[in-house]
BALOBA-1460 file (C-alpha; in Angstrom, 3 decimals):
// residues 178
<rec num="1" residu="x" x="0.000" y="0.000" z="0.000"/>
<rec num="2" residu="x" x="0.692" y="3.614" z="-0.435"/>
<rec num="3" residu="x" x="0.661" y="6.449" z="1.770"/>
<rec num="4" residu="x" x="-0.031" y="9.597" z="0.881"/>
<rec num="5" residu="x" x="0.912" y="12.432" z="3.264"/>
<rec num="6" residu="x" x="3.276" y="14.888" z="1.128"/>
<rec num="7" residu="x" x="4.336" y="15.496" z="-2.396"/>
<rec num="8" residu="x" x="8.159" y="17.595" z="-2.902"/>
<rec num="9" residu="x" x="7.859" y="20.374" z="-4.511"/>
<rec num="10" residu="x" x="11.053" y="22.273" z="-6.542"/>
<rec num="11" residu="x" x="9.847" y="25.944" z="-6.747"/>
<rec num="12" residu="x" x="11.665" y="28.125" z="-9.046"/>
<rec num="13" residu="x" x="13.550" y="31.208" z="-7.854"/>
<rec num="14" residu="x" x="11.588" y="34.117" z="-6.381"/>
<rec num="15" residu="x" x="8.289" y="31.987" z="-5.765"/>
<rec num="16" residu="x" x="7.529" y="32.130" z="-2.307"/>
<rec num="17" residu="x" x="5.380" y="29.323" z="-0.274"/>
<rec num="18" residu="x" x="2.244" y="30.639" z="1.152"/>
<rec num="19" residu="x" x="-0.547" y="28.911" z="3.265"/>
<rec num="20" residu="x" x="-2.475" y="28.256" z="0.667"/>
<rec num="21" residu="x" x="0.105" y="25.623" z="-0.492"/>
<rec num="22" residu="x" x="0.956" y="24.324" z="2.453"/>
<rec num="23" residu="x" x="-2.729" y="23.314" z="3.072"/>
<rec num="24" residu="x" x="-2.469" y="21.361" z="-0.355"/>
<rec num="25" residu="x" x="0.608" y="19.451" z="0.065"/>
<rec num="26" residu="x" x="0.693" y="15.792" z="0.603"/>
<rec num="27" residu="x" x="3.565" y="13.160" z="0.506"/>
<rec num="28" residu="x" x="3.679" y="9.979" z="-0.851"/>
<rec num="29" residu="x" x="5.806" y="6.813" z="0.982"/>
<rec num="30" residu="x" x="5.506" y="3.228" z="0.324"/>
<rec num="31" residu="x" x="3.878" y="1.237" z="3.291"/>
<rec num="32" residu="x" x="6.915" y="-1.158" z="3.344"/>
<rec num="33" residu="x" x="9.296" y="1.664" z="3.486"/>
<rec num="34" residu="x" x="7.678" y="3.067" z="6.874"/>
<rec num="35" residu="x" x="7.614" y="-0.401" z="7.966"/>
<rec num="36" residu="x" x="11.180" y="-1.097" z="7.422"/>
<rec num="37" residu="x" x="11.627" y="2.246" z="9.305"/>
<rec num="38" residu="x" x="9.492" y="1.192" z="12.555"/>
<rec num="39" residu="x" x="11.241" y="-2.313" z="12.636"/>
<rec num="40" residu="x" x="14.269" y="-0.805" z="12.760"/>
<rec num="41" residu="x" x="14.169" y="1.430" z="15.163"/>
<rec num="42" residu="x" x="12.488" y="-1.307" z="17.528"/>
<rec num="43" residu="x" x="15.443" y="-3.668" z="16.888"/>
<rec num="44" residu="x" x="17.515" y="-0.865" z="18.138"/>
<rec num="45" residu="x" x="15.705" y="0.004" z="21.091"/>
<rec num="46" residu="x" x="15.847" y="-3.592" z="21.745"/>
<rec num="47" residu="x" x="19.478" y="-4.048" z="21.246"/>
<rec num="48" residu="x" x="19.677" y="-1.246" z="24.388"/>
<rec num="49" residu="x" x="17.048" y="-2.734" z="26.209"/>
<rec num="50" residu="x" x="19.055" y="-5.917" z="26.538"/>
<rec num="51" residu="x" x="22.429" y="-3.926" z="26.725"/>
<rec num="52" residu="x" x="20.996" y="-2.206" z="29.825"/>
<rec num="53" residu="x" x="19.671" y="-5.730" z="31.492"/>
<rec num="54" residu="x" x="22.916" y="-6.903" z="30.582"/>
<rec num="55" residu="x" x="24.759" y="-3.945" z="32.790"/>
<rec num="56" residu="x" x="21.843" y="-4.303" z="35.261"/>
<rec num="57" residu="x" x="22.886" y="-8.155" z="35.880"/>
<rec num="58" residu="x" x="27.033" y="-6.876" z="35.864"/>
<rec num="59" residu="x" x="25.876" y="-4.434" z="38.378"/>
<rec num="60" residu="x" x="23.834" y="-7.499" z="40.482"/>
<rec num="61" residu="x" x="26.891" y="-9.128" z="40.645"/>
<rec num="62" residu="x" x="29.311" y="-6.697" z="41.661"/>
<rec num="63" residu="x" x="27.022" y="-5.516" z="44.360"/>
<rec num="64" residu="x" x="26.156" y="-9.256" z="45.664"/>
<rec num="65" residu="x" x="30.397" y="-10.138" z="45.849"/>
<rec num="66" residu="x" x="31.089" y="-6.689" z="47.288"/>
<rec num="67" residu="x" x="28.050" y="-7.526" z="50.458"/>
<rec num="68" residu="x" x="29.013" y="-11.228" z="50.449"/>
<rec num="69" residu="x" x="32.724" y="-9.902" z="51.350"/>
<rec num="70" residu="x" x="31.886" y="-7.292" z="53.515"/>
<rec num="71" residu="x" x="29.426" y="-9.176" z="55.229"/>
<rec num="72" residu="x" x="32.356" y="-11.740" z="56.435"/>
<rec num="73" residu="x" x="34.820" y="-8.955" z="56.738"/>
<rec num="74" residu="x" x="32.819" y="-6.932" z="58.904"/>
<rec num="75" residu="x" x="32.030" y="-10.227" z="61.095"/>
<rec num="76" residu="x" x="35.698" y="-11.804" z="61.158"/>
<rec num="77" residu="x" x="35.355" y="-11.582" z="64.712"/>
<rec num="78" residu="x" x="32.453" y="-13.304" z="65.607"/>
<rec num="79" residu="x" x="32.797" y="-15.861" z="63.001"/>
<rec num="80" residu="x" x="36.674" y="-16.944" z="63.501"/>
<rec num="81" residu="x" x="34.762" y="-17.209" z="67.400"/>
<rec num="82" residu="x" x="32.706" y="-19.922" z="66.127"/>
<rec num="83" residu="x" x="34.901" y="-21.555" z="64.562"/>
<rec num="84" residu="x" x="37.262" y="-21.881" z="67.456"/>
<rec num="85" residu="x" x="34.253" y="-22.685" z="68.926"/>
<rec num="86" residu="x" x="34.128" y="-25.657" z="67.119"/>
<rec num="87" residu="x" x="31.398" y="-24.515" z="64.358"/>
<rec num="88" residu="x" x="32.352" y="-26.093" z="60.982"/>
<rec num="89" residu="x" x="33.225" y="-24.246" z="58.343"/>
<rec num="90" residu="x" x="30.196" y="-26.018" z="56.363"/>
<rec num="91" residu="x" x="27.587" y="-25.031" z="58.607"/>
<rec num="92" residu="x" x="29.010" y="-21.246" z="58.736"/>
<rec num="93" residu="x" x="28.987" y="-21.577" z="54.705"/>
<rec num="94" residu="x" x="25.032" y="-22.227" z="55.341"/>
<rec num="95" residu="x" x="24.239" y="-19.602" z="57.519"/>
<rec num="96" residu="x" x="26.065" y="-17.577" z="54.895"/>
<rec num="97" residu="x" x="23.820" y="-19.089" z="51.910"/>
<rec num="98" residu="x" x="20.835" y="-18.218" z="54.026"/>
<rec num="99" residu="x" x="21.604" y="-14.911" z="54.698"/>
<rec num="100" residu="x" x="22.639" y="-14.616" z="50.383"/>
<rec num="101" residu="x" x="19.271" y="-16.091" z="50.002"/>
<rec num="102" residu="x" x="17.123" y="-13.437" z="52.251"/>
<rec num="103" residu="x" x="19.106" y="-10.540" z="50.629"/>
<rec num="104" residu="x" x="18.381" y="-11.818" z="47.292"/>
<rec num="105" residu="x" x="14.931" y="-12.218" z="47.810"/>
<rec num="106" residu="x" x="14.741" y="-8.735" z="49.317"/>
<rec num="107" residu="x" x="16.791" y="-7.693" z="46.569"/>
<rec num="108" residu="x" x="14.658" y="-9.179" z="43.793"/>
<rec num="109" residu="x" x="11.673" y="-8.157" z="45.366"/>
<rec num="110" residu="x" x="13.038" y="-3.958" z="45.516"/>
<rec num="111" residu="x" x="14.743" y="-5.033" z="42.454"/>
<rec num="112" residu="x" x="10.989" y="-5.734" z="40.682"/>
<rec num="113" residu="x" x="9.334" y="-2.883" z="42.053"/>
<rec num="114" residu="x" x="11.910" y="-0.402" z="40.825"/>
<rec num="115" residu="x" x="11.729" y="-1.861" z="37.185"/>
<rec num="116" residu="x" x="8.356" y="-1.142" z="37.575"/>
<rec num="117" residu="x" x="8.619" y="2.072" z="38.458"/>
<rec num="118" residu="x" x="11.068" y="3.268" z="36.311"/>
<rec num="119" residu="x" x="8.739" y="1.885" z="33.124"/>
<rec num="120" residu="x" x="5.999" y="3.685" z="34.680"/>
<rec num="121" residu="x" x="8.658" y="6.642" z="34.334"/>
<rec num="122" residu="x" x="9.521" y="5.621" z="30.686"/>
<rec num="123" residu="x" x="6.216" y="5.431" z="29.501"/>
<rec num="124" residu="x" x="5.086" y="8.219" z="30.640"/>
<rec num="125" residu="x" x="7.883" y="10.137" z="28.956"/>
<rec num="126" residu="x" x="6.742" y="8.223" z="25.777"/>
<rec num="127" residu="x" x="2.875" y="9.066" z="26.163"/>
<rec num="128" residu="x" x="1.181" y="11.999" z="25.423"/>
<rec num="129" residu="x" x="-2.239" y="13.166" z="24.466"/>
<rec num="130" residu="x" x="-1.958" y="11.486" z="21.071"/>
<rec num="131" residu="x" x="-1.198" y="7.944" z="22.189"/>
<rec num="132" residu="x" x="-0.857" y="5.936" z="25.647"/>
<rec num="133" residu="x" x="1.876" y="3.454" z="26.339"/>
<rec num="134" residu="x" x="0.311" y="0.884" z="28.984"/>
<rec num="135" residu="x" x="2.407" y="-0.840" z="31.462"/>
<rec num="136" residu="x" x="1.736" y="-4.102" z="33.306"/>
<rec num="137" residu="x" x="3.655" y="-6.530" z="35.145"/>
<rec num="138" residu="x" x="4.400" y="-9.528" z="33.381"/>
<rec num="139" residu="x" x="4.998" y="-12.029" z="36.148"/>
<rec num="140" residu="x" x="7.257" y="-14.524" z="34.072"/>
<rec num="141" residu="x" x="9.645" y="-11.510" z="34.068"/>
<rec num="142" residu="x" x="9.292" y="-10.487" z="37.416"/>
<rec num="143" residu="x" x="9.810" y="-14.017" z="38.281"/>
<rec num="144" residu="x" x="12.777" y="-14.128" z="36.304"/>
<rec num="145" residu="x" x="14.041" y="-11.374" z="37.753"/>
<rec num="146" residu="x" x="13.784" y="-12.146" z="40.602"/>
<rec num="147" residu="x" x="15.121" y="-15.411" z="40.105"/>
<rec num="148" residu="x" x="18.283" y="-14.136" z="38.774"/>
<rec num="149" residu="x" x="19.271" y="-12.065" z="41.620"/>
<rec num="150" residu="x" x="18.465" y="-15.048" z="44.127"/>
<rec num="151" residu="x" x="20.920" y="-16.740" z="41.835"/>
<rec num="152" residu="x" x="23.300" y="-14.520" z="41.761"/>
<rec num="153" residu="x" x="23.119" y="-13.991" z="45.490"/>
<rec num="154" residu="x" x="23.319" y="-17.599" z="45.907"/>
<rec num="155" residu="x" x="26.343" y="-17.899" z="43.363"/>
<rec num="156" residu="x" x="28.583" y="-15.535" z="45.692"/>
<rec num="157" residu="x" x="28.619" y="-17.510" z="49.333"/>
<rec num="158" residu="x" x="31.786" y="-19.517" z="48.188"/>
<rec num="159" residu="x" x="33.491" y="-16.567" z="47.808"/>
<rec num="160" residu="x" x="32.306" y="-15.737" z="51.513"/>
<rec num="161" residu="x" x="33.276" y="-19.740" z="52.448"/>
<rec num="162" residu="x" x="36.586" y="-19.253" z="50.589"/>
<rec num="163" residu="x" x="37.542" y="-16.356" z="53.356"/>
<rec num="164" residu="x" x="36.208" y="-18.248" z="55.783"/>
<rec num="165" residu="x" x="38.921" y="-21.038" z="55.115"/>
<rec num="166" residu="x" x="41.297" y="-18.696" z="54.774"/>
<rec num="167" residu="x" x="40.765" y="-16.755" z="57.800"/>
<rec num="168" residu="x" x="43.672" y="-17.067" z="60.129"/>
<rec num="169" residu="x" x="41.881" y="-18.288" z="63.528"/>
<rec num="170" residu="x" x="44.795" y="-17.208" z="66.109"/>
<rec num="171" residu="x" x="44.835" y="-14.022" z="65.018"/>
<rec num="172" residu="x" x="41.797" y="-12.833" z="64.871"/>
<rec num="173" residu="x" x="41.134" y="-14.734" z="68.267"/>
<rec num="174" residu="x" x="44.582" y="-12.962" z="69.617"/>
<rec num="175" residu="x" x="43.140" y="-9.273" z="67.886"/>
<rec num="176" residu="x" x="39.928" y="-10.197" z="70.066"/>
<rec num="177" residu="x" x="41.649" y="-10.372" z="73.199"/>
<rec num="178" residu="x" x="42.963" y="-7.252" z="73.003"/>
């Protein structure tokens, strides 16, 4: 199909456009060449799209290995206790996983309702009085979502285990003492 909305118009020299023309003007552009144009620029919003949930599960990560280690740093103390205690490393490893677990599920949770939010914000900024952009949850993706940064919180206790193992007992028993 065809649609016509404009036709270009080479005026000679010294011939000034008035209203009168304007209101006559129309164009003409092939259906397929508009559609071409639309695809396009969806495939490119996609590509960012997925470039930003790519950075957004970079960021997860970071952020879960940087609380997994601080969360044993900060508690050398208490946990090189237990261990001289006689508390194995394995069941310290669990309490860590559990703890991973109820910050990713806190995580995923705040993690959902700011993706909501912030399409809220982006459709909004795409709507106006001509057209509406709708936004509902899907709850495969917030399940996904959610999912991954469970995961990914999941993933990072045997980094906290590994310092664990590595912690040096007498000393931080000896730095306790004093």
């Amino acid at each position: 199909g065809v649609n016509a909305t404009s036709v270009y118009l080479d005026l000679p020299q010294g011939v000034e456009v008035d209203s009168a023309l304007g209101e006559a003007s129309m164009g003409i552009v092939e259906r397929q060449t508009v559609l071409d144009g639309i695809n396009s620029l969806i495939d490119q919003q996609t590509q960012v799209f997925q470039t930003m949930m790519y950075l957004g599960l970079l960021f997860t990560v970071v952020v879960m290995f940087n609380t997994m280690i601080m969360n044993v740093a900060e508690r050398d103390f208490e946990l090189a206790t237990l261990r001289v205690l006689g508390a194995s490393t394995r069941s310290l490893g669990t309490m860590l996983l559990f703890e991973s677990l109820l910050i990713g599920i806190i995580g995923g949770i705040v993690g959902v309702l700011f993706a909501y939010g912030g399409a809220v914000g982006l459709a909004a900024s795409f709507s106006s009085w001509q057209f509406f952009v709708p936004v509902t949850i899907v709850p495969s993706v917030a399940w996904q979502l959610m999912s991954g940064v469970i995961i990914i919180a999941a993933a990072m206790t045997p980094f906290g285990v590994w310092r664990l193992r590595r912690m040096d007992l007498v000393e931080k028993v000896k730095d306790l003492s004093q």
